[in-house]
Phi, psi and omega in degrees: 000143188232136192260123194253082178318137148182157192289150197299331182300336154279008206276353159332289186300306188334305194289331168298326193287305187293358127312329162265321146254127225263081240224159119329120148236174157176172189282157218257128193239114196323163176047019155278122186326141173217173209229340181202154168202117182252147185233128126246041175224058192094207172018060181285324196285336211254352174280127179290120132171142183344302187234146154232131177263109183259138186230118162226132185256350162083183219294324187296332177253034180235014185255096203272000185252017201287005171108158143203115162326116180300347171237026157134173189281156165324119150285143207244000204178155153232127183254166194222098151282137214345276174244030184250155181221116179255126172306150180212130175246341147291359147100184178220189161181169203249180216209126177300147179256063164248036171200209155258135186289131181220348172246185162184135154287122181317318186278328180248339206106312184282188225231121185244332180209132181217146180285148170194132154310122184202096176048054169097322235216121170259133197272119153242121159260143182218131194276029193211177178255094199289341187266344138301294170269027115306279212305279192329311181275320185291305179301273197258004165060166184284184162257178185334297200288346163267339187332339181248041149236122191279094202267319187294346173268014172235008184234197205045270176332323163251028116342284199295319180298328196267344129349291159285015181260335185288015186082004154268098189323140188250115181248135183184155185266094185303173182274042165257090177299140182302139162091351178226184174288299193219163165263160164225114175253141182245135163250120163264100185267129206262121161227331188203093167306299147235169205288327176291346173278024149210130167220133202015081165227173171317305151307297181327295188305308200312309191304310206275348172283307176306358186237349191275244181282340208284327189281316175295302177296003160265326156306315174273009171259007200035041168264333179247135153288167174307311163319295178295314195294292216300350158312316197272327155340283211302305192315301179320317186279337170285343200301332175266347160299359177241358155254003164258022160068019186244030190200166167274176203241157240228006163305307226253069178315320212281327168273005128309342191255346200276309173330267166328296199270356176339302210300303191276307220100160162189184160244123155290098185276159188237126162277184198271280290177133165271137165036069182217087173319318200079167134327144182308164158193094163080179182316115169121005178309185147193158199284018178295350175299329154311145188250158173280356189250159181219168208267337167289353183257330185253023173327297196299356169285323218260319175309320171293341181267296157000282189300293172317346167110336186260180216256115166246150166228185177253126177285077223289126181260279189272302186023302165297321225248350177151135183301358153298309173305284189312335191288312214274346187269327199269346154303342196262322179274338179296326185285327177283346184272003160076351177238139129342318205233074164318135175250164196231170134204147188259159199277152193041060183356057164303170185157124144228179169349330204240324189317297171311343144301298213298291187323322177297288212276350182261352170057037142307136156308267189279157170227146172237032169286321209263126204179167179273133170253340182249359175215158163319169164117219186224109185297320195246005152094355196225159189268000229229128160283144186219173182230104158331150189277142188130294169234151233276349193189306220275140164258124162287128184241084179319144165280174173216335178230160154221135200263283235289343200255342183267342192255296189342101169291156205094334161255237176291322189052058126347104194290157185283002147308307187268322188306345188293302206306331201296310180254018176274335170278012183254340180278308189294341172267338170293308164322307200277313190295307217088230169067208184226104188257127181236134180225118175268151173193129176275156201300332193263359204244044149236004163240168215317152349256045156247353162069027188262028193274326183286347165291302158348318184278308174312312208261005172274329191292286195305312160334297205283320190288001184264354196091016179290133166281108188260124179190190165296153176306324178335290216286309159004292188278321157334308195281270201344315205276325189287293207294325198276338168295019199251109168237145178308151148275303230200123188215092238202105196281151170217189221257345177237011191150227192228132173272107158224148149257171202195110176274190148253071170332326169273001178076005169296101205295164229260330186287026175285183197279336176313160127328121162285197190242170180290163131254163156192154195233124178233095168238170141280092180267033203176125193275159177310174189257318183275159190257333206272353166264079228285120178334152145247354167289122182210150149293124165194121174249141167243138176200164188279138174268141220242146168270142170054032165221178182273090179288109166260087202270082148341123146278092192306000000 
């Protein structure tokens, strides 16, 4: 059991961080036994337990008024664990060399975390606050350029090594639906339903360089085949037959996506509202943000996704922007969405400081915005849907991928070679993490002129073949809500390994139709040799965990 110092104004973000990572804890109630104690609010020295762990970030990291930086928090640092170098946005400080170093700042040099012996007991101090770069990455997340490292799951992570490295087995229910690796949510935002709702417009002009001159300069840049350029040919030359009604119309993506995802699902976000530009959010707006369409006109598009198994949600125009607003979008689309329990991403992923309130209180399940429009990764730093600090019931499920942010130019621009490399390093941290790789691909983007379909295709094939629990976000965000109702009763060393039992706080029987969940067990029997190389060598078991029964895990 790990015993948790920390001032009250944390004790929210704690309780979140120990949702991720899903551990025994509690908040530390003097002269109760505790096997770790972890502080960041002092008196490390003077705290009883086999490890006691001290965490200080120094002045910066108790300062709670810093502004929020329209692309994510300040970097404040970089630390350097063994051959990883992590960002710190709460700021640090550094630690006298009265023990052994295992952390160190990336820019100088000096010594950020050190290990020591002290009358039986071992002291770690570490110079920064990980529950401070929770609140900071879950609220505002990093920027763009740190973005393709899931940092809060690695400050998670060295947490869990120096636990097991003193020989106390780490128990904890990983982010893994039983029976797979990772979730995979496949997503869809409708921003431009058909192709005859636009003639000489802006859409329009785009579609005709691009399916055009546009399709030859990606052919000699070798970003298009000769195939795909004579597709879009073809297209271009069909474009007035299909607003005179005499072709199909070659836009109307959602029953090819229903096709391809029969197996798995998937979610459609819808906007609410025709030719509803919005509020401003930064610099660039423009009403091209308006949609051609109104969700009162494509019911029977919306009944047919319905019907079909899959998942609607709403693609939020003011949503973000004040709650009247978020009521009046989700009033427009709930009745038509076959659920209860609505999911929102805001349309061009608008979001400030307040949206995740606004949305909570507008009674969205889920939210899927936070993410990059110009790159890949993890905005909140994490693999895992979570519930921002603040509100009360809404889960964040982070985006991670977008093909407009791997293709665009101006953005990643991508050849479909480094985009495979792109997200073959987005698999390897699910792989190492667990969690949820949420993925967008836009209703217009396996037809003419971006063709990104067959890349599509390609990379679902590699998922189910990777081992992925593949659907929609609903169901996704569904599992996250079973694990977070997952509590220790009883976590009990016996003579050949561990006794846990795990109750359900929702009352949710262990036979639902989800996945279940893990156990898993991480030990060590020999603490490591090098103190400056955090092992890579672990005990580490896993078997599926039964709700409401006594689960025993053998220690080899």
């Amino acid at each position: 059991m790990i015993g948790v110092v920390t001032h009250e104004r944390d004790r929210q973000i704690v309780g979140e961080f120990f949702e991720l990572f899903k551990t025994p804890w509690e908040f530390h109630v003097p002269g109760r036994p505790y096997e770790v104690v972890l502080s960041n609010a002092g008196a490390g020295d003077e705290l009883q337990a086999p490890l006691v762990i001290s965490f200080d970030a120094g002045r910066a990291g108790h300062d709670h008024d810093r502004g929020w930086p329209e692309n994510g928090a300040a970097e404040t640092d970089v630390i350097r664990y063994g051959d990883r170098e992590l960002p710190l946005y709460g700021g640090s400080s550094f630690i006298a060399d009265n023990g052994r170093p295992f952390l160190w700042n990336a820019r100088d040099g000096r010594i950020a975390g050190t290990r020591q012996r002290l009358a039986g007991r071992s002291l770690v101090r570490i110079g920064y606050d990980p529950f401070r770069e929770a609140a900071i990455l879950l609220e505002r997340g990093q920027p763009p350029r740190r973005g393709g490292m899931p940092t809060l799951e690695w400050h998670i992570d060295i947490i869990r090594d120096l636990i097991a490295n003193e020989g106390i087995p780490v128990v904890e229910i990983p982010p893994i639906p039983a029976g797979y690796r990772y979730a995979v949510c496949l997503t869809h935002d409708i921003d431009f339903l058909r192709f005859r709702d636009h003639l000489f417009d802006r859409t329009m002009l785009g579609f005709t360089y691009r399916a055009s001159l546009g399709s030859v300069i990606r052919l000699l840049q070798g970003r298009m085949s000769l195939r795909n350029v004579l597709k879009n040919f073809r297209a271009l030359m069909k474009a007035p037959l299909v607003h005179l009604g005499l072709c199909p119309d070659f836009w109307v993506q959602i029953p090819l996506y229903m096709e391809l995802e029969k197996d798995w699902k998937s979610t459609f976000f819808f906007i609410p509202f025709e030719g509803r530009p919005g509020v401003p959010c930064g610099p660039g707006d423009s009403k091209s943000r308006a949609a051609r369409y109104d969700v009162t006109d494509i019911a029977g598009t919306i009944m047919t996704v319905v019907d079909g198994g899959f998942e609607v949600g709403l693609h939020g125009i003011d949503a973000w922007a004040d709650k009247d607003s978020a009521a009046e979008e989700r009033r427009r689309l709930e009745p038509r969405s076959g659920t209860a329990g609505l999911g929102v991403r805001m349309h061009w992923l608008y979001w400030d400081k307040d949206t995740f309130r606004i949305l909570d209180e507008a009674g969205f399940a889920y939210d899927s915005t936070f993410g990059y429009n110009d790159t890949v990764g993890y905005r909140a730093g994490t693999v895992q849907a979570y519930r921002p600090p603040g509100v009360d019931s809404l889960l964040e499920l982070p985006l991670n991928a977008q093909d407009t942010a791997l293709f665009f130019p101006g953005r990643m621009h991508l050849t479909e070679k480094d985009a495979s490399i792109v997200c073959e390093r987005l698999m390897e941290n699910s792989r190492r993490f667990g969690g949820a790789l949420t993925l967008l691909w836009h209703d217009r983007s396996m037809a003419p002129e971006r063709l990104w379909g067959d890349f599509y295709r390609d990379l679902l094939g590699t998922l189910e073949g990777d081992g992925a629990w593949i659907g929609p976000a609903g169901r996704a965000v569904q599992w996250f809500r079973k694990r977070r109702a997952a509590v220790f009763e009883r976590v009990e060393r016996v003579a050949d390994g561990i006794e846990v039992r795990v109750k359900s706080t929702d009352g949710a029987p262990d036979n639902d139709v989800l996945p279940g969940l893990l156990l898993r067990v991480q030990y060590r029997r020999e603490e490591r040799e090098s103190p400056r190389e955090p092992s890579r060598q672990k005990n580490v078991i896993e078997m599926p965990l039964n709700i409401n029964a006594t689960t025993r895990v053998p220690l080899r």
